[in-house]
C-alpha positions in Angstrom: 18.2 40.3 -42.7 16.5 37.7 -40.5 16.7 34.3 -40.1 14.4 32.1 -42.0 13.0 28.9 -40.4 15.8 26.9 -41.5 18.1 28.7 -39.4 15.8 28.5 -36.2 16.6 25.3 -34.8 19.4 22.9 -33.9 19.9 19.9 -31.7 23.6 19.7 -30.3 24.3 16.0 -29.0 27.2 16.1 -26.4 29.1 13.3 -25.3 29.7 14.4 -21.6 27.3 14.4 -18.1 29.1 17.1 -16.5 26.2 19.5 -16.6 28.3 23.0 -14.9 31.0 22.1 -17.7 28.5 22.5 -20.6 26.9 25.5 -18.6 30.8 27.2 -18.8 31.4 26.3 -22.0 28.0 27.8 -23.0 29.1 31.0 -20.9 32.5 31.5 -22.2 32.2 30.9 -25.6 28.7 32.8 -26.2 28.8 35.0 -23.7 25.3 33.6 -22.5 23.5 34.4 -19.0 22.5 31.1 -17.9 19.5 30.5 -16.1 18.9 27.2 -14.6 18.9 24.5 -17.5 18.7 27.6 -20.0 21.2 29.8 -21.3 20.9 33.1 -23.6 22.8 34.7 -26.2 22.4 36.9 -29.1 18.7 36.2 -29.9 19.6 32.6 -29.1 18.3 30.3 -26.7 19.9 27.3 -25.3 18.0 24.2 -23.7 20.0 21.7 -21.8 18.8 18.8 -20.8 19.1 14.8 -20.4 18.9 12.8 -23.6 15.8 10.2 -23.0 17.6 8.0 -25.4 20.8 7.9 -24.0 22.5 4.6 -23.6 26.0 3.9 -22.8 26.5 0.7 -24.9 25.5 2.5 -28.2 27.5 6.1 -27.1 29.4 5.4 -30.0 26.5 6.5 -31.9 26.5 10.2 -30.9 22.2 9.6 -31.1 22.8 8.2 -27.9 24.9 10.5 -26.0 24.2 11.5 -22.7 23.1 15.4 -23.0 21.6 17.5 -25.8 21.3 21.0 -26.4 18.0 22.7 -28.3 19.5 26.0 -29.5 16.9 28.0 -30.6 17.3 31.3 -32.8 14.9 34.2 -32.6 13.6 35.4 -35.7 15.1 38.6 -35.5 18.8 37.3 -35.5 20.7 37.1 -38.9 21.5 33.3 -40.3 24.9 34.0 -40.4 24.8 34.7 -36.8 23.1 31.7 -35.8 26.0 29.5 -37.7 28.8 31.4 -36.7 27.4 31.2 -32.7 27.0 27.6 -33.3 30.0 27.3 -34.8 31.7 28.7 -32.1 30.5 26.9 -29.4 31.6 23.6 -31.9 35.0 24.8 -32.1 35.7 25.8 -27.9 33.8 22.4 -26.9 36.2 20.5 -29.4 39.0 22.7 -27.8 38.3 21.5 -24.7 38.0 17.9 -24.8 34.4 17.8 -25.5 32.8 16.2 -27.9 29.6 17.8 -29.2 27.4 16.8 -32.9 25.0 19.1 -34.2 21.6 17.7 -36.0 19.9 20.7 -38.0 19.4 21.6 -41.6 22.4 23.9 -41.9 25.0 21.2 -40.3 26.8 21.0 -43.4 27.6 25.0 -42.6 29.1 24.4 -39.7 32.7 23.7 -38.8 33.2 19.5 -39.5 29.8 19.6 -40.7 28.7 19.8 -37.3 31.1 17.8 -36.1 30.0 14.5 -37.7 33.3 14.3 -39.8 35.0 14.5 -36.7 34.0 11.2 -36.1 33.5 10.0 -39.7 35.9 10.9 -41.4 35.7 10.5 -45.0 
């Protein structure tokens, strides 16, 4: 199976500037060769970069938090792959102290629906 276009895209919001941190935490818990402000793993590619809209006096809105995260799936890779990868990488940022929010049609897949009941909770 492949993954369908709902599965191809999501947008991680992470509440922390300390770039080489999100690069080893990218590393370790995918197993990802980073590149630069790029990282690859399993069909899945990994954008870091500055959040234009980041703004320190609304960071409690995780819309506005410092760095995000385009992970992008190749079409090849299964859709249970992509969640469980994402998943993943959810569950060893929370581990360590980060705090990370994923924005993509699946969220409510994902470990604390993407993190968002982490900091709703209901």
């Amino acid at each position: 199976m492949t993954s369908t276009a709902k599965y191809r895209y999501c947008k991680l919001y992470v509440r922390d500037w300390d770039r080489p941190k999100i690069y080893a935490l990218i590393e370790l818990s995918l197993g990802a060769v980073v590149d630069g402000d790029q990282a690859i793993a399993g069909g899945l590619l990994l954008d870091v970069r500055e959040n234009d809209e980041a703004d320190v006096v609304r960071a409690d809105d995780f819309l506005y938090w410092p760095v995000i995260i385009d992970v992008t799936a190749d079409p090849s890779v299964d859709d249970s792959a992509v969640v469980a990868s994402i998943g993943g990488l959810l569950r060893s940022a929370w581990s360590s102290g980060i705090d990370v929010v994923a924005a993509c049609p699946f969220e409510d897949e994902l470990p604390s629906s993407g993190g968002i009941r982490r900091l709703r909770p209901p």
